[in-house]
N, C-alpha and C positions, 0 to 999 in steps of 0.2 A: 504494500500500500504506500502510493507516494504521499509523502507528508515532507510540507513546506511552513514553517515556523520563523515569524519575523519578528525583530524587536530593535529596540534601540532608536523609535522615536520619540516625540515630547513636544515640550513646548519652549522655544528658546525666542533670541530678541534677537532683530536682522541685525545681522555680520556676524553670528555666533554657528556652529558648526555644529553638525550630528555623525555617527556612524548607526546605519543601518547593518543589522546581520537577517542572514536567513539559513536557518538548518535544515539543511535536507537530509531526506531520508526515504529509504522504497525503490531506488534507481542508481545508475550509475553515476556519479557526480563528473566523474572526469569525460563523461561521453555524451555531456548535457552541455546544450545555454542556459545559460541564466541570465533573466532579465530583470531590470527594473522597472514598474511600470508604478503612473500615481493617476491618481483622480481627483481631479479639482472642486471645489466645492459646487461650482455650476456643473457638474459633472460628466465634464470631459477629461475620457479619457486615454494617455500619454505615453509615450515607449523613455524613458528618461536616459536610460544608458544598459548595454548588454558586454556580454565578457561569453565570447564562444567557445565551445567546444575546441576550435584551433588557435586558441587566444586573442585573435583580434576583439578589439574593443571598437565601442559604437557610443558617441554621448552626443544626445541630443543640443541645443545649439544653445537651449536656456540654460541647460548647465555646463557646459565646456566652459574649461577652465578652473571648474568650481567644485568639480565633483571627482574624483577613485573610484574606478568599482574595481574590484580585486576578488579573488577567492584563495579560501585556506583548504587545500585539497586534504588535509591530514583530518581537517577537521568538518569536511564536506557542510559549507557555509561558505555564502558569498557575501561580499560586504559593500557595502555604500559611502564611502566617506563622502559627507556634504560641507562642505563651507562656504564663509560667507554670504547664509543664509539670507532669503528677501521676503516680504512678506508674501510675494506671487509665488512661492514654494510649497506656500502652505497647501495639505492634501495628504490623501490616504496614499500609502505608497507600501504597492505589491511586489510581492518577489513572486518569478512565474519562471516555472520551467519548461525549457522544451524537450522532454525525453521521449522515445520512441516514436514522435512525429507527433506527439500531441501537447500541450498546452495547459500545463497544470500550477495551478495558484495559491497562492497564500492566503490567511483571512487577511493580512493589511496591519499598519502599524500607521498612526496617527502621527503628520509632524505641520506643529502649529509653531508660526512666523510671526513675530509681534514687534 
């Protein structure tokens, strides 16, 4: 059973910095993407940044420059580092994988922008 387990958000004050985790489990980790996705409160929603299967990374244009994704393969969890946080950040933000060709998600981790 894939299980996908996020945390490591909050509520911080813009220009202050979060790391998101997300624990997977049920799949392969090193033969996955992992993505980050969020939902805005008008709720739309975003691909924010990915870290592939063949290491290329992918960051969307609101956070380039501001954001790490990385992965801990020992410890099969990927990470978010965000900085310099803005209040247009604020949003639910999903960890979603892609294994076996399908599309599987996390319940979401809250980060609120103030």
């Amino acid at each position: 059973q894939v299980q996908l387990v996020e945390s490591g958000g909050g509520s911080v004050q813009a220009g202050g910095s979060l790391r998101l985790s997300c624990t997977a489990s049920g799949f392969t980790f090193d033969d996955s993407d992992m993505n980050w996705y969020r939902q805005l409160p008008e709720n739309n929603c975003e691909l924010v940044s990915s870290i592939n299967r063949d290491g290329s990374l992918y960051y969307a244009d609101f956070v380039k420059g501001r954001s790490t994704i990385s992965k801990g393969n020992t410890m099969n969890t990927a990470y978010l580092q965000m900085d310099s946080l803005k209040s247009e950040d604020t949003a639910q933000y999903y960890c979603v994988a892609l294994a076996w060709g399908f599309n599987y998600w996390g319940q979401g981790t809250q980060v609120t922008v103030s």
